[in-house]
Backbone as CSV, one residue per row, in Angstrom:
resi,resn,N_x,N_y,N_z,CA_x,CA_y,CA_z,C_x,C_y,C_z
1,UNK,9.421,-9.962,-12.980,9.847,-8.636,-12.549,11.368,-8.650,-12.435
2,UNK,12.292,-7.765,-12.655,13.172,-7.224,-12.794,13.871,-7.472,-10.985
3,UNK,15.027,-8.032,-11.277,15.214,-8.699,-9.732,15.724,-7.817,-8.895
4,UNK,16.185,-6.202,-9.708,16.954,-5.330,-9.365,15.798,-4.549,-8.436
5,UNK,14.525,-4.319,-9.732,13.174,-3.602,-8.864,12.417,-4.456,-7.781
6,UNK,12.702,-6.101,-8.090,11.997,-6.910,-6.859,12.681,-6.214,-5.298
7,UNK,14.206,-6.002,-5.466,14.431,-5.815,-4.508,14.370,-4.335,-3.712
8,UNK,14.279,-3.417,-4.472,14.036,-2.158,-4.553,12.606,-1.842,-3.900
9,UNK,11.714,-2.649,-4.193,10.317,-2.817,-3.745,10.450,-3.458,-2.366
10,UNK,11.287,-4.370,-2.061,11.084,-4.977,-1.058,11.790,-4.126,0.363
11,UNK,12.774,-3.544,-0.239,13.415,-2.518,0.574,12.546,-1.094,0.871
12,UNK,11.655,-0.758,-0.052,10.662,0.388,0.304,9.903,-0.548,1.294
13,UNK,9.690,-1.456,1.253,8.015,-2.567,2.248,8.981,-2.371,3.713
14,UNK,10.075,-2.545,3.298,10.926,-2.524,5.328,10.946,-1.641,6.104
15,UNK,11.336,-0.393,4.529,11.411,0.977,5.457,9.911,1.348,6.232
16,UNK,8.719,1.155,5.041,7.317,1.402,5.409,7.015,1.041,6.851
17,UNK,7.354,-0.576,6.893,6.718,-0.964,8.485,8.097,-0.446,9.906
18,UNK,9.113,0.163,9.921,9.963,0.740,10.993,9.242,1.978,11.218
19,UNK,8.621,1.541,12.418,7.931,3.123,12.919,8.930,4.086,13.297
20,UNK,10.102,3.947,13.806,10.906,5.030,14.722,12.469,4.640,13.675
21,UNK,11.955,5.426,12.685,13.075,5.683,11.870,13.139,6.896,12.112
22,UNK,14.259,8.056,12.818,15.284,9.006,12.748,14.747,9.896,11.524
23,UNK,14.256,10.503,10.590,14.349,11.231,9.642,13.384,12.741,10.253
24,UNK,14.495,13.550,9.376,13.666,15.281,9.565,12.622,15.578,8.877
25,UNK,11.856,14.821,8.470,10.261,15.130,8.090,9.578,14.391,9.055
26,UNK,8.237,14.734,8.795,6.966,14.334,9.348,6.809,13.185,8.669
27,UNK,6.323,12.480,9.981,5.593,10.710,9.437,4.846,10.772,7.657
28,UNK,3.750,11.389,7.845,2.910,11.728,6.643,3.693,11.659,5.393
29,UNK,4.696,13.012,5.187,5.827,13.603,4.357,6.777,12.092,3.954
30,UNK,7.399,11.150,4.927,7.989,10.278,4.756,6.615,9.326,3.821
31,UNK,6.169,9.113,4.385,4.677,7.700,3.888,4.837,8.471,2.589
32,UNK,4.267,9.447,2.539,3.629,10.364,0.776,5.129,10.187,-0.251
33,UNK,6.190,10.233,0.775,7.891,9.878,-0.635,7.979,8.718,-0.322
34,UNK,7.879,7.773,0.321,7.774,6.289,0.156,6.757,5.742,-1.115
35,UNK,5.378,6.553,-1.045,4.989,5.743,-1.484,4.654,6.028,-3.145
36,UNK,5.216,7.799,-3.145,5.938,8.718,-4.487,6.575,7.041,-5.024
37,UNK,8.016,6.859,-4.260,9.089,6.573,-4.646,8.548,5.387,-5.277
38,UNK,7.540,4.012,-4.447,7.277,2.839,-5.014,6.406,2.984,-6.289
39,UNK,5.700,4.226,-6.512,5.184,4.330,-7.753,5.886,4.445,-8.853
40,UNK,6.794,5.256,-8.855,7.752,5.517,-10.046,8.804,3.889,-10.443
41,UNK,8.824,3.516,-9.083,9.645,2.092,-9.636,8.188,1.133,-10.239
42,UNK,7.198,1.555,-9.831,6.172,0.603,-10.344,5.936,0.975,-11.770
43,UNK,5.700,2.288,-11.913,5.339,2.785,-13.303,6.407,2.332,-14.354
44,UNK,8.147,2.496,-13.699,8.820,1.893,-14.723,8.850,1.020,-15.256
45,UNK,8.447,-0.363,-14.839,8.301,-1.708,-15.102,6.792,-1.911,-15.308
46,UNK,6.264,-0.888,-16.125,4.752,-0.477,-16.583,3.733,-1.451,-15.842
47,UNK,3.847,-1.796,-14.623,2.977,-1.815,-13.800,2.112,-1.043,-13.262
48,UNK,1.319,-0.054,-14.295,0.570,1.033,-14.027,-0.676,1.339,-13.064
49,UNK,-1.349,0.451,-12.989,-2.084,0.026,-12.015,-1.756,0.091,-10.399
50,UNK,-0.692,-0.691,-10.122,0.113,-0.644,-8.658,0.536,1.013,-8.596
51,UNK,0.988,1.389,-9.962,1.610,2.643,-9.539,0.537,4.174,-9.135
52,UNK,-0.487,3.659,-9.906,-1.252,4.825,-9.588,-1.913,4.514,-8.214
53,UNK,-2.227,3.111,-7.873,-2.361,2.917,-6.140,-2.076,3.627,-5.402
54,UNK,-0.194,3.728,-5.862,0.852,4.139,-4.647,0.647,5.710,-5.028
55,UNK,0.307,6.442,-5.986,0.376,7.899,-5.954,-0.836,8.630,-5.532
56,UNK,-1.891,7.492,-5.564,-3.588,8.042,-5.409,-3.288,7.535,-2.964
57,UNK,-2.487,6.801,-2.929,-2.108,6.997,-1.880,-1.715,7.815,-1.023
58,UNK,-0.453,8.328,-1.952,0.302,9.681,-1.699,-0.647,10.689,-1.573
59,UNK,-1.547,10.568,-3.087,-2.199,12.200,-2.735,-3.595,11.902,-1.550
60,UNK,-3.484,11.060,-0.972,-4.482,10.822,0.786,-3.912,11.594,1.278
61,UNK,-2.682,11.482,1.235,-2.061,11.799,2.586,-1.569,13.448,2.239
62,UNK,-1.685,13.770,0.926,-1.283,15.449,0.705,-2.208,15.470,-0.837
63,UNK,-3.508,15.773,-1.141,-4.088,16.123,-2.078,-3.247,17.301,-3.233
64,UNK,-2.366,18.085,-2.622,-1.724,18.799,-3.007,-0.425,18.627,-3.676
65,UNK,0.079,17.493,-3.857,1.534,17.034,-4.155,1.696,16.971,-5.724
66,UNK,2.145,17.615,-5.852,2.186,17.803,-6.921,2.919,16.997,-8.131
67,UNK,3.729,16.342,-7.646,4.618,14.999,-8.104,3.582,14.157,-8.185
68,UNK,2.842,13.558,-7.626,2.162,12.733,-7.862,0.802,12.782,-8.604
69,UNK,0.776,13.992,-8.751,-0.305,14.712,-9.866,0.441,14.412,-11.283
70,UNK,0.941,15.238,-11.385,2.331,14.593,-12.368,2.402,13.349,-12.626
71,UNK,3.118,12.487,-11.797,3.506,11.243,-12.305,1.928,10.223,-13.081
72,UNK,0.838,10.493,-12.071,-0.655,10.034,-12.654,-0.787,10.275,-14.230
73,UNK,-0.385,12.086,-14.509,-0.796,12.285,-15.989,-0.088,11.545,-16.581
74,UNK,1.150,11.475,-16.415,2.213,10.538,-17.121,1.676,9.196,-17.728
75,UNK,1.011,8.394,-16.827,0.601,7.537,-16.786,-0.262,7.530,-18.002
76,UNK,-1.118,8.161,-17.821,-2.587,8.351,-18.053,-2.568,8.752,-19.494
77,UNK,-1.357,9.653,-20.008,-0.939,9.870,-21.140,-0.624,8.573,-22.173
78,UNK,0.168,8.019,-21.277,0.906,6.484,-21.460,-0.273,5.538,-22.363
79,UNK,-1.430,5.778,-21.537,-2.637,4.643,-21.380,-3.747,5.535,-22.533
80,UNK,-2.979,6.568,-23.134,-4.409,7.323,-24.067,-5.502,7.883,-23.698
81,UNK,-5.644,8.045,-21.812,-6.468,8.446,-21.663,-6.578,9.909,-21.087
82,UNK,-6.536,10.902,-22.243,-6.084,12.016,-22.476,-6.540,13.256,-21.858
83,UNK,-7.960,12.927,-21.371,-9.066,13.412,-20.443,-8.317,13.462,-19.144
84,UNK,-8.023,12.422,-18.920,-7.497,11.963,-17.399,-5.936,12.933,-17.022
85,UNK,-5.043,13.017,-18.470,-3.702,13.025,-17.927,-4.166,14.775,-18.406
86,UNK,-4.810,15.523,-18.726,-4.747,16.851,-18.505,-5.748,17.124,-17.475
87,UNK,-6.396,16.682,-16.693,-6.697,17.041,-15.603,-5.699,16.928,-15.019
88,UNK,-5.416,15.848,-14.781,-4.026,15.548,-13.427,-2.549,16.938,-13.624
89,UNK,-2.689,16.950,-15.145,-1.222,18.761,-15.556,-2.176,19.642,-15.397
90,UNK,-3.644,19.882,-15.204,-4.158,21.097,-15.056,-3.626,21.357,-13.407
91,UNK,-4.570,20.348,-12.637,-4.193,20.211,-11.405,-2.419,20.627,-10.762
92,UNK,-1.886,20.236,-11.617,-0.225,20.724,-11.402,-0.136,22.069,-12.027
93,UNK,-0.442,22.396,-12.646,-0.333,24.269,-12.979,-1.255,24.877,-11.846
94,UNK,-2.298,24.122,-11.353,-3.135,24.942,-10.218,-2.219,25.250,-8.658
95,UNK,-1.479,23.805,-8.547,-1.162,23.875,-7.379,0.092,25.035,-7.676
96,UNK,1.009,24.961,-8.435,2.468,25.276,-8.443,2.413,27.065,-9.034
97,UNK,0.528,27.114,-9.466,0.343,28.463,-9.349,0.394,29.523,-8.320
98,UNK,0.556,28.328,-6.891,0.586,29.001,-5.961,1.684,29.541,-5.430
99,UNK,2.734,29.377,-5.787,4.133,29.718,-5.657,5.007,30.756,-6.591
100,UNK,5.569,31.642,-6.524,5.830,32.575,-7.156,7.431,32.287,-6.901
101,UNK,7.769,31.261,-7.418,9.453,30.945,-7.570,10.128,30.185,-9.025
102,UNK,11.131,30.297,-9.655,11.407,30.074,-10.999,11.296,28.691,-11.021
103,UNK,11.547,27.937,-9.592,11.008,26.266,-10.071,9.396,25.708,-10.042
104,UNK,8.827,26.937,-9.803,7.196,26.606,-9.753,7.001,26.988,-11.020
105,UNK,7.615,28.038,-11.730,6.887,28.524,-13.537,7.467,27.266,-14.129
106,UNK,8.756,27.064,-13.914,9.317,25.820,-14.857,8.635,24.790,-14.962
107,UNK,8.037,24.327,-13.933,7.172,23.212,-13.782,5.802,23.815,-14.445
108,UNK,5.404,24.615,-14.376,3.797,24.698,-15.045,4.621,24.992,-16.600
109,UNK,5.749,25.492,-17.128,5.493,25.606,-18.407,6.158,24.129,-19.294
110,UNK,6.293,23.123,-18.368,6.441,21.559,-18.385,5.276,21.286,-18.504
111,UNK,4.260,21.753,-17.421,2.785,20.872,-17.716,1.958,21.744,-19.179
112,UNK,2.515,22.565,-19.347,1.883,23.371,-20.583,2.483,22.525,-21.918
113,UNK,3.446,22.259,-22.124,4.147,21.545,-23.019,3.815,20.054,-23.076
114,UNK,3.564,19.392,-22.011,2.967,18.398,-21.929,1.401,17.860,-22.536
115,UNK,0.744,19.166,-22.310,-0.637,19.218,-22.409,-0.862,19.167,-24.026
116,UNK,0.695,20.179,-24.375,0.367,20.196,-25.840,0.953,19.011,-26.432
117,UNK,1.489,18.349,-25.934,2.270,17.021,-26.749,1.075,15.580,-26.871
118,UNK,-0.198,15.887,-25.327,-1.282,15.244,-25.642,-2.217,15.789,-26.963
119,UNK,-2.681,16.991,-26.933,-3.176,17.321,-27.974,-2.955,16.801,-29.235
120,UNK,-1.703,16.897,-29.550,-1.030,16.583,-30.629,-1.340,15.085,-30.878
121,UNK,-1.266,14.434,-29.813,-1.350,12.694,-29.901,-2.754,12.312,-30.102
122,UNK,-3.417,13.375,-29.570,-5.018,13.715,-29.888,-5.967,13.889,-30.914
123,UNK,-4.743,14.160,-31.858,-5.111,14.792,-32.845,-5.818,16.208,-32.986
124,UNK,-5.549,16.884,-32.030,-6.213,18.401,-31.509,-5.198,19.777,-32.221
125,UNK,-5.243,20.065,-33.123,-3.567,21.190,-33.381,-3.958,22.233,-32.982
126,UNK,-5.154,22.640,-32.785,-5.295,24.063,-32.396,-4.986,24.504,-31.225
127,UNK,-5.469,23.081,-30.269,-5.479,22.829,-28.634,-3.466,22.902,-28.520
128,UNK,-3.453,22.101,-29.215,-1.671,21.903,-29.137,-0.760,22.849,-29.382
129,UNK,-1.313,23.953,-30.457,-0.709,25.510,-30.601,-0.365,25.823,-29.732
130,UNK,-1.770,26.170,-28.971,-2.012,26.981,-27.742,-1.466,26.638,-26.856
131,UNK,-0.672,25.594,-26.431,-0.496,24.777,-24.917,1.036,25.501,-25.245
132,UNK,1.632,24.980,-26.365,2.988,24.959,-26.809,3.307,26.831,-26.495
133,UNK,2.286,27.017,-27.280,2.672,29.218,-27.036,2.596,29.284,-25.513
134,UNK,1.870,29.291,-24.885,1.639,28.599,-23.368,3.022,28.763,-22.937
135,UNK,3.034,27.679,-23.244,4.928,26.990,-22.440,6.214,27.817,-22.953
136,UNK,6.159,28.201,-24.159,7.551,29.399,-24.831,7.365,30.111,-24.171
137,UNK,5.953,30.823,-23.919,6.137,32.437,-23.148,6.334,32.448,-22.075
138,UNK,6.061,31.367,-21.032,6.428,31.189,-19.842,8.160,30.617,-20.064
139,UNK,8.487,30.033,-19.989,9.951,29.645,-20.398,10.935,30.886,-21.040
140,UNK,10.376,31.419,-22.084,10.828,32.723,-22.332,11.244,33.611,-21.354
141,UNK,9.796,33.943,-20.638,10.107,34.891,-19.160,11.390,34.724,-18.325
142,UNK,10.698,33.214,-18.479,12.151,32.984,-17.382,13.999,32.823,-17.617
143,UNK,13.816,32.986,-19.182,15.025,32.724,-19.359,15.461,34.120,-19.385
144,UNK,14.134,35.193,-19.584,14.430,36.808,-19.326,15.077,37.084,-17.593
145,UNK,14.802,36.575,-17.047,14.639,36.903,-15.801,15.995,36.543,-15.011
């Protein structure tokens, strides 16, 4: 392992066990970006396994997080298992449907574009059309707006 991420990892494990660390979120909120944060250093050094631990962790503690819905498909895309990583971007257009702000469309017409870039790897073009028109018209809007 990468001595830069050994230590990076080891510095998330310190912060984890200091109960009365000072910060303006909630315990939960801190644990769920701690353990966001150790996934993405895990996933980089394609330790995929550890990383989806730390995000199937995260989403314990907030089923709703949408980053870590995300970062899973990523994964899951990564690994070919194509089933898996468009549930996990459906799931992220569901949640971020709930928000009516230009960084919630941006993000679903990311998971729309995404969905179609699996297709494509899928060998699916019709599925992949559709995802891609998907994502222009939403992106479009917003560049109307």
């Amino acid at each position: 392992m990468n001595t830069d991420y050994k230590k990076i990892l080891d510095i998330l494990e310190i912060i984890k066990e200091i109960d009365d660390v000072d910060l303006l979120v909630e315990e939960g909120d801190r644990q769920q970006d701690l353990q966001n944060s150790e996934g993405k250093i895990l996933e980089d050094i394609t330790k995929y396994d550890n990383a989806m631990i730390c995000y199937d962790k995260s989403l314990e503690i907030d089923p709703m997080y949408a980053n870590a819905w995300e970062r899973k498909g990523m994964i899951y895309h990564k690994l070919k298992k194509f089933d898996d990583a468009i549930s996990c971007y459906d799931k992220v257009i569901e949640i971020d449907s709930k928000f009516e702000n230009d960084s919630s469309k941006f993000s679903i017409s990311e998971m729309w574009s995404r969905k179609g870039k699996i297709f494509d790897d899928w060998e699916k073009p019709e599925e992949s059309k559709e995802c891609f028109a998907k994502a222009n018209k939403m992106k479009s809007a917003l560049s109307d707006s």
